[in-house]
C-alpha positions as CSV (number, residue, x, y, z in Angstrom):
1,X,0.0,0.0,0.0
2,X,2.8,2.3,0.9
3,X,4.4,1.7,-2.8
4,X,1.4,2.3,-4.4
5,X,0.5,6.1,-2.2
6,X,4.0,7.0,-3.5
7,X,3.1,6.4,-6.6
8,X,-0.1,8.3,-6.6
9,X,1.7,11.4,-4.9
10,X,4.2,11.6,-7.8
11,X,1.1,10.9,-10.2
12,X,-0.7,14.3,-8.6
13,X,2.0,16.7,-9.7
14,X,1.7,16.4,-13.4
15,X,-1.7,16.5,-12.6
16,X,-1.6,19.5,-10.6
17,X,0.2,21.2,-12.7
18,X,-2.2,20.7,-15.6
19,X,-4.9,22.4,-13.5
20,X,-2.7,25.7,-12.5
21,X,-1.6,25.8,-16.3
22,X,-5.5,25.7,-17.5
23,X,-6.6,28.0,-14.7
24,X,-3.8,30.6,-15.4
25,X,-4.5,31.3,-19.0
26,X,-8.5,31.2,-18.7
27,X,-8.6,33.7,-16.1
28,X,-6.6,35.9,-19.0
29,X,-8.3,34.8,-21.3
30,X,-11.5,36.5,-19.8
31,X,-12.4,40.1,-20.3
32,X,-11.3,42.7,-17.8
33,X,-8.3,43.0,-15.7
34,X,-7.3,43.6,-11.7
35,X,-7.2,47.2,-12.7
36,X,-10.0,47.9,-14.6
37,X,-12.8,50.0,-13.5
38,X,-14.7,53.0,-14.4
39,X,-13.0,55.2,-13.2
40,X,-9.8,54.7,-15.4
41,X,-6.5,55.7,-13.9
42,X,-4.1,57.9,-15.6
43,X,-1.6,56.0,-18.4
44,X,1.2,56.6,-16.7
45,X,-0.2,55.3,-13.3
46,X,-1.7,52.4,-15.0
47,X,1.6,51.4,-16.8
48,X,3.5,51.3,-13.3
49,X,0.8,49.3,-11.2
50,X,1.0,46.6,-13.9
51,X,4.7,46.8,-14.0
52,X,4.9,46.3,-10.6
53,X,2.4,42.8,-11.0
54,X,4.8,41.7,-13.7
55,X,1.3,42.5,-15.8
56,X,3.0,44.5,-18.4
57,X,4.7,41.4,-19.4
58,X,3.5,38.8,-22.0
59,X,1.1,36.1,-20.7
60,X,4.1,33.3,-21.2
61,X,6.5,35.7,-19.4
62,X,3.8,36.1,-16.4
63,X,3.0,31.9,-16.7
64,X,6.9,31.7,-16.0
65,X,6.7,33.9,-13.1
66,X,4.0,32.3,-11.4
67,X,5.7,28.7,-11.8
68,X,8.7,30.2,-9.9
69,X,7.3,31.8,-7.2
70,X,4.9,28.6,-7.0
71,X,8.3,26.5,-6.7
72,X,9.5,28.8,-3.9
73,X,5.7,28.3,-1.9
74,X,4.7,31.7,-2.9
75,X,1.5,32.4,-3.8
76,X,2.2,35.7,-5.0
77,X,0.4,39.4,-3.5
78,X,-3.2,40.4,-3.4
79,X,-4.6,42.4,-6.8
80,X,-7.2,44.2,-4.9
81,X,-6.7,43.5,-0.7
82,X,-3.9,45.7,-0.2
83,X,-0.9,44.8,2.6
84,X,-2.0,41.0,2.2
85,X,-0.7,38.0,0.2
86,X,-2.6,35.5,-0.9
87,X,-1.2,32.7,1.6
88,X,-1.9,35.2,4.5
89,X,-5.7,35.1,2.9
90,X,-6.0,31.6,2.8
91,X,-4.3,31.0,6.3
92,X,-7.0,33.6,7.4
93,X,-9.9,31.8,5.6
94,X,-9.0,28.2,5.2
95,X,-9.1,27.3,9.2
96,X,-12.8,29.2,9.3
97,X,-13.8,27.1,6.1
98,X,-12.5,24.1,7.4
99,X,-14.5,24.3,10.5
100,X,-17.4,25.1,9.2
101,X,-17.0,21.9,6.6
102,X,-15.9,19.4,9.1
103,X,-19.0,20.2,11.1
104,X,-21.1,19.7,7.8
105,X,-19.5,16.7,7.6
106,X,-19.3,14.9,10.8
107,X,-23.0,15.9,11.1
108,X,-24.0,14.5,7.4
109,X,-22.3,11.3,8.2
110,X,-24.2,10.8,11.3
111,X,-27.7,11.6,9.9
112,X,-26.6,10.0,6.3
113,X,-25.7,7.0,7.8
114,X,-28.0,6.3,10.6
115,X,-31.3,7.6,7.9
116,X,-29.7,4.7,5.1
117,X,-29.1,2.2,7.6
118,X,-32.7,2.1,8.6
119,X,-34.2,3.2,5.6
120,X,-32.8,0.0,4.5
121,X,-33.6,-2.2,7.5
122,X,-37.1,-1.1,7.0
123,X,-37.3,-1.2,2.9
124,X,-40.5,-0.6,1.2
125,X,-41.9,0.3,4.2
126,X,-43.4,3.6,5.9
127,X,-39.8,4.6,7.3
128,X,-38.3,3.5,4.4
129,X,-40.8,5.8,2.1
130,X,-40.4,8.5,4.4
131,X,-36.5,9.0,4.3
132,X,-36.3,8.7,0.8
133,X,-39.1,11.1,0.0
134,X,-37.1,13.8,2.6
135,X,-33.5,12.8,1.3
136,X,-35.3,13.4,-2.1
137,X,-37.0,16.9,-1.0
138,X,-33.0,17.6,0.6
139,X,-31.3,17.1,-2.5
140,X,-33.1,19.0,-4.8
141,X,-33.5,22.1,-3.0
142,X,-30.6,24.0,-3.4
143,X,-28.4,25.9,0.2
144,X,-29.3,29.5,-1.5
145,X,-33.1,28.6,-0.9
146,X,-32.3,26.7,2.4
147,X,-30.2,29.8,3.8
148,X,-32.7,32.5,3.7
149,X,-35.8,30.3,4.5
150,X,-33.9,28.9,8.0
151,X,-32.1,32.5,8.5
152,X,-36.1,33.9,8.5
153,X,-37.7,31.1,10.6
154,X,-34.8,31.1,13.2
155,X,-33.0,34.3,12.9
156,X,-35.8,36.8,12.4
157,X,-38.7,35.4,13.7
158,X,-37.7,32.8,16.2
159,X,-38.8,29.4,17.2
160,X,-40.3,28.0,20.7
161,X,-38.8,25.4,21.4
162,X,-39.1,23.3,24.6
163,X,-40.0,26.1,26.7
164,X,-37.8,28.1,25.3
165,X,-37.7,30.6,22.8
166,X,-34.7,30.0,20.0
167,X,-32.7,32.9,17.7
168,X,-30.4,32.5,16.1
169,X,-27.4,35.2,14.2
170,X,-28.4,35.6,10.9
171,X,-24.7,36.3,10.3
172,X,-21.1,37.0,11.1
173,X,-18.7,34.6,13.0
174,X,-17.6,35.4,15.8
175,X,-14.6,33.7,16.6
176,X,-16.8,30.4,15.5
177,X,-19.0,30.5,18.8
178,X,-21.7,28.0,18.7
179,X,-24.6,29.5,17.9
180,X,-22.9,31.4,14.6
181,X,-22.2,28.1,13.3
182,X,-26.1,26.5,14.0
183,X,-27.7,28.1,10.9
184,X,-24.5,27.8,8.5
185,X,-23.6,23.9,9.5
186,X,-26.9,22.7,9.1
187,X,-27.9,24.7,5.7
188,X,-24.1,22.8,4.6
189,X,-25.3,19.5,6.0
190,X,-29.0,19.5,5.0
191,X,-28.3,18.4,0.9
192,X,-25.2,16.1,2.1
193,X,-27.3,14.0,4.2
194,X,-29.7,13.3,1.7
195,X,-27.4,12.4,-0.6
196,X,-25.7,10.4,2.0
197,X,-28.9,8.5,3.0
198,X,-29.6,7.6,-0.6
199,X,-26.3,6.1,-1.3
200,X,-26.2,4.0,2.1
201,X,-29.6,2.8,1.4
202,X,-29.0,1.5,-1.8
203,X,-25.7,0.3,-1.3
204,X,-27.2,-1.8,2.4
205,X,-29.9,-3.2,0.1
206,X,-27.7,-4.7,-2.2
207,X,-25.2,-5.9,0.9
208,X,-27.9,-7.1,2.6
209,X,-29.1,-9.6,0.0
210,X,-25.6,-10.8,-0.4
211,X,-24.6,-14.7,0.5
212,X,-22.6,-13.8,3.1
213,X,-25.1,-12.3,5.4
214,X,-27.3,-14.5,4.5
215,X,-24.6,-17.3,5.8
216,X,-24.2,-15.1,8.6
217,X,-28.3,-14.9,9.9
218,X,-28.3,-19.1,9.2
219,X,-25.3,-19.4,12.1
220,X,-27.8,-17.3,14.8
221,X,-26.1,-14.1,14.7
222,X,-27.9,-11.3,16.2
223,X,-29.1,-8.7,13.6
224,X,-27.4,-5.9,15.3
225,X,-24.2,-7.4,14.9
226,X,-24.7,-8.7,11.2
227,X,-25.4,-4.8,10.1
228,X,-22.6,-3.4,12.3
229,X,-19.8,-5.6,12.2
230,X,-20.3,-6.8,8.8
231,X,-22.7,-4.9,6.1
232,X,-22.4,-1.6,7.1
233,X,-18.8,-2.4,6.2
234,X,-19.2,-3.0,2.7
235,X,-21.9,-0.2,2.4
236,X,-20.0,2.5,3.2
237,X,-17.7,1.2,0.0
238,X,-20.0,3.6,-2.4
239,X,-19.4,6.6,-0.1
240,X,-16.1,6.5,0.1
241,X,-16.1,7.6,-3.4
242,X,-18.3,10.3,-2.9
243,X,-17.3,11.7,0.2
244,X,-13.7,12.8,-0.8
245,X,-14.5,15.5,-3.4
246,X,-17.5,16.4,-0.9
247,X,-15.7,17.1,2.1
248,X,-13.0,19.3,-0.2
249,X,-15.7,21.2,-1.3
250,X,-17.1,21.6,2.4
251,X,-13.8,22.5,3.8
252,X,-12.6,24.6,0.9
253,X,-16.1,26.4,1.7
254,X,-19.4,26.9,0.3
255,X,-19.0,30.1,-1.7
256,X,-22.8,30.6,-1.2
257,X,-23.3,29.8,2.2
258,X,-20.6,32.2,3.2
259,X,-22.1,35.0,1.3
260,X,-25.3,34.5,2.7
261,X,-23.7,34.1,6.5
262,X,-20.5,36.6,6.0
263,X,-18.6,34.5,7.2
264,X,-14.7,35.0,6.5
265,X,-13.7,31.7,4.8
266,X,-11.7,30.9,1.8
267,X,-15.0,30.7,-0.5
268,X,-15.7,34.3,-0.2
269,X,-12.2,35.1,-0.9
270,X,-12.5,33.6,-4.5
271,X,-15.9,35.1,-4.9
272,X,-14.2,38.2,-4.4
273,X,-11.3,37.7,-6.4
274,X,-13.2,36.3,-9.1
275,X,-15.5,39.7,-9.4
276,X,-12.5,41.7,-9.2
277,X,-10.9,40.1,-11.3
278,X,-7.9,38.9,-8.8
279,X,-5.7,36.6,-10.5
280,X,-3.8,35.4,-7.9
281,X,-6.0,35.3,-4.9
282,X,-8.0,33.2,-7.5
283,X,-5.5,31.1,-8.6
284,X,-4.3,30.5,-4.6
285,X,-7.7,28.9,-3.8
286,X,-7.5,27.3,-6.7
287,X,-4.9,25.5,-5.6
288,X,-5.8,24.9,-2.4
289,X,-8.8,22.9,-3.8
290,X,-7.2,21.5,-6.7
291,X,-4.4,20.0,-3.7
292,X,-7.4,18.9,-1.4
293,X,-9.2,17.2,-3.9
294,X,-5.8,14.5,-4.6
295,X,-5.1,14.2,-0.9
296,X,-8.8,12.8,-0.4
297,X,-9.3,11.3,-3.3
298,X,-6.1,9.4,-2.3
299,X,-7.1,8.7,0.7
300,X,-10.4,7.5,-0.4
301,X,-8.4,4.8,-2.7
302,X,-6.3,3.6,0.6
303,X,-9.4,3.4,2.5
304,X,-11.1,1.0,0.0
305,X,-8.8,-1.7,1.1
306,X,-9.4,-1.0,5.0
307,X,-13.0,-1.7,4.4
308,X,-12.7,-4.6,2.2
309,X,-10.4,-7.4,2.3
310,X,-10.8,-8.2,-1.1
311,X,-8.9,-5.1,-2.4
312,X,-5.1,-5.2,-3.2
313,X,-2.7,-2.9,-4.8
314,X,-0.4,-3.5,-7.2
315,X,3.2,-3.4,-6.3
C-alpha cells in the first residue's frame, strides 16, 4: 500500500500542474483585468501598477513567473486586498472554512448513515418511504433557498422550542462560537445527508441480499451485529467515493453559504477575487482545492482496502 500512495503522490504533480496551467490562462483569457474600472486611472499610473504585478509582461512571461514563485511556496500578493498575500488570505480563511465543513460533515455522516441504515432495515416500508421522500426533497432544493428560508424562521422570527424561545445570528462569525455556526452547519449539512442516505440505502440493500449475510443470519447471529460488524462495512464502500471531493468542497467552503452568512472563509475570498478580477487570490484557492481534492481522493483509494479485504494494490 505504501508503494502504491507513492506512486499516486508523484502521479498528482503532473496532474496538478495541468490544473494551475489551464486555470492561469482562462482567467486571462476573460475580459477585464485587476485594474480595470470606471474610473480609469491615468496611463502613466496604469503602466507602473501593472509593472509592478509583472502585468506589463507577455502572458508566457507572467505563466513563468508564477511557476517560480509557485516553486518557492509563494503564492504571489493580493490584486485588490492591499498589505496582504494570498497565503496570509488563505491561512486567514481556510481554518474558518474548514471548520465550518468538518462540522457539515461529521454531522452529514451521522444523519446519512443512521437515515440509510434504517431506511434499508425497513425497505419498502413507511420509514423506508419517508427518508427517501425527505433525502429526495433535501437534495433538490438548493443551500441558496435553504439559507434565507432557516435565517427567516430562526433568525428573524424565532422558534419555541421546549419552553424556550430560540434565535439565532443571521450572520457574522464570531470567533466560531456555537450558535454562529447552527444556521450555517446545518444549511451545509442539509443536501449532504440526503445524498448520504440515498447512497447508504441503496448500497445496504444490495449488501444485505448478499450470500454472506445470508450465511451469517443461518449461524444465529444477532441482527445488530450482522449490520454493524459486517454490512455496514461493505456499504460505506459507495461513499467512500463520494465523500472525498465532498468534504474538499465543504472544507474549501461553500461560496454561497458564506455569502449569505458573511462569514470570512476561503470561499468568499475567491468570490471576491473572481469579481474583481484577482488573478492570484483566484488562482491560490485554486490550488488549495485542486491539492485537497488528490489528498482525499487518495485517501479515499487507501481506504477501499481498509474496508474490504478483497482489495489489493499493485506493487
Amino acid at each position: 500500500m505504501l508503494s502504491y500512495a507513492i506512486r499516486r503522490f508523484m502521479g498528482a504533480i503532473p496532474t496538478l500542474f495541468v490544473i494551475i496551467t489551464i486555470a492561469f490562462f482562462m482567467m486571462r483569457i476573460a475580459p477585464g483585468g485587476p485594474f480595470d474600472s470606471q474610473r480609469r486611472l491615468p496611463p502613466e499610473i496604469e503602466h507602473n501598477v501593472e509593472a509592478a504585478y509583472n502585468l506589463d509582461k507577455p502572458v508566457y512571461q507572467q505563466y513563468f513567473i508564477y511557476l517560480d514563485r509557485l516553486a518557492h511556496f509563494d503564492l504571489g500578493p493580493s490584486y485588490k486586498i492591499k498589505d496582504f498575500t494570498v497565503t496570509q488570505l488563505i491561512a486567514q480563511g481556510l481554518p474558518v472554512s474548514a471548520r465550518l465543513g468538518a462540522s457539515a460533515i461529521v454531522l452529514a455522516l451521522i444523519f446519512g448513515i443512521s437515515l440509510g441504515t434504517f431506511a434499508a432495515l425497513y425497505q419498502n416500508k413507511i420509514l423506508d418511504h419517508a427518508v427517501m421522500s425527505v433525502a429526495m426533497v433535501g437534495i433538490t432544493i438548493p443551500t441558496f433557498v435553504t439559507a434565507p428560508i432557516l435565517t427567516l424562521i430562526f433568525g428573524v422570527y424565532g422558534v419555541h422550542l421546549f419552553g424556550y424561545d430560540v434565535s439565532l445570528p443571521v450572520g457574522g462569525w464570531n470567533d466560531g462560537a456555537l450558535e454562529n455556526m447552527i444556521l450555517p452547519v446545518f444549511v451545509l449539512a442539509l443536501p449532504q445527508i440526503a445524498i448520504i442516505a440515498r447512497l447508504v440505502r441503496g448500497s445496504m440493500v444490495e449488501v444485505l441480499r448478499s450470500n454472506y449475510i445470508r450465511t451469517a443470519r443461518a449461524k444465529g447471529l444477532p441482527d445488530h451485529l450482522i449490520v454493524t460488524r459486517h454490512a455496514l462495512r461493505a456499504a460505506l464502500l459507495p461513499l467512500v467515493s463520494y465523500i472525498a471531493p465532498a468534504m474538499a468542497d465543504l472544507l474549501t467552503g461553500s461560496l454561497i453559504v458564506e455569502q449569505i452568512f458573511g462569514i470570512p472563509g476561503i470561499g468568499r475570498y475567491f468570490v471576491q477575487g473572481a469579481l474583481n478580477r484577482d488573478y492570484t487570490l483566484m488562482l491560490g484557492v485554486v490550488i488549495c482545492y485542486a491539492i485537497l481534492i488528490i489528498a482525499l481522493n487518495l485517501i479515499a483509494d487507501l481506504l477501499y482496502a481498509v474496508l474490504d479485504p478483497r482489495v489489493r494494490y499493485k506493487q
